[in-house]
N, C-alpha and C positions, 0 to 999 in steps of 0.2 A: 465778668471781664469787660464785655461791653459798657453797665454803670461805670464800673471805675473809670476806664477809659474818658468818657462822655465828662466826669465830675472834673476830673486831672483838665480837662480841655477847656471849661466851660466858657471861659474865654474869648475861646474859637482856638484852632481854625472849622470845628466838628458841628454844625450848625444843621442836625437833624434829629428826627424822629425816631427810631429804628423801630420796628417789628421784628419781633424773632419768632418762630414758629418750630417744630420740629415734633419728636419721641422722647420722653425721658426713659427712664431707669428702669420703669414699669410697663415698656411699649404701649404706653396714652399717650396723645396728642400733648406736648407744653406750646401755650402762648403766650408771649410777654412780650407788651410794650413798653416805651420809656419816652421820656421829654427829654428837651434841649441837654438837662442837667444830669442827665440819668436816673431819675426817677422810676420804679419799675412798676408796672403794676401787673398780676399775671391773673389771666381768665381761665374760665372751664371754657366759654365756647366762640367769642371771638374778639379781637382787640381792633381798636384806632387809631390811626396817627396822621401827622400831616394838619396842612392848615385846614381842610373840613372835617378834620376831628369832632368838635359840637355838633354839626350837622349829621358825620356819620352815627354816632353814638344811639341817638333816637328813633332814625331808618332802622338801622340794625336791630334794635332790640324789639321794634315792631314787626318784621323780617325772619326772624331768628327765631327755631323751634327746634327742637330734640327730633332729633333722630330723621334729620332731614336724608334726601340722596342726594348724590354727586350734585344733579342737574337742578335739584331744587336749594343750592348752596350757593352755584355759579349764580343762577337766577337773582338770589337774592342779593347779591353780591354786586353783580352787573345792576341792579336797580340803586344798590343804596350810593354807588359810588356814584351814577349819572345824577341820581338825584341832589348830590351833594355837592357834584360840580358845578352842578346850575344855579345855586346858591351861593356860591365865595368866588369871586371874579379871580381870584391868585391859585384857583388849584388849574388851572390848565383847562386843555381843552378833551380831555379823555382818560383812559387810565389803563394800564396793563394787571389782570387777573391772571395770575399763576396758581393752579389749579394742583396741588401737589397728592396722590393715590398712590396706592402701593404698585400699582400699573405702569406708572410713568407721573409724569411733568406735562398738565396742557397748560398751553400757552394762548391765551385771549385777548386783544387790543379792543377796546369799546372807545370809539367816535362820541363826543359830548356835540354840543350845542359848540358853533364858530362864530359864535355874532358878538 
């Protein structure tokens, strides 16, 4: 629904990225991202979006191991994103981690570099 949407638009006015994340059908993790156009691509274990997309892509896959825990996910996560914003002057200055467990929803803001 989102692709379609995103292709029907492309245009504008819809000029993002989207991440979707959630449970399929089989109570597994689905992750899928897509491009401006909707373009979808869906992973086993984590996706990218955004303008440090390139730069995330690489952290990540350096970062990223099976059968991590919660705290070793956040970690890796809070690093690839700082390290990414330090690299592309348009992703801002920090980034919001939403940490989603069967427990709840944390919520994490991470401070980049203001210079």
């Amino acid at each position: 629904m989102v692709s379609n949407l995103l292709y029907e638009k492309r245009f504008g006015p819809y000029f993002i990225d989207p991440l979707i994340a959630g449970i399929d059908e089989n109570d597994k993790p689905f992750i899928s991202s897509m491009d401006l156009i909707g373009a979808t691509e869906i992973s086993d274990n984590f996706g990218c979006v955004g303008t440090t997309e390139n730069e995330l892509y690489g952290i990540c896959e350096n970062l990223w191991s099976e059968n991590m825990t919660n705290d070793e996910v956040f970690e890796a996560t809070a690093q690839s994103m700082l390290s990414a914003t330090d690299r592309d002057c348009l992703a801002g200055w920090g980034s919001v981690v939403y940490q989603i467990t069967k427990d709840g929803i944390t919520i994490s803001e991470l401070k980049a570099r203001q210079d």
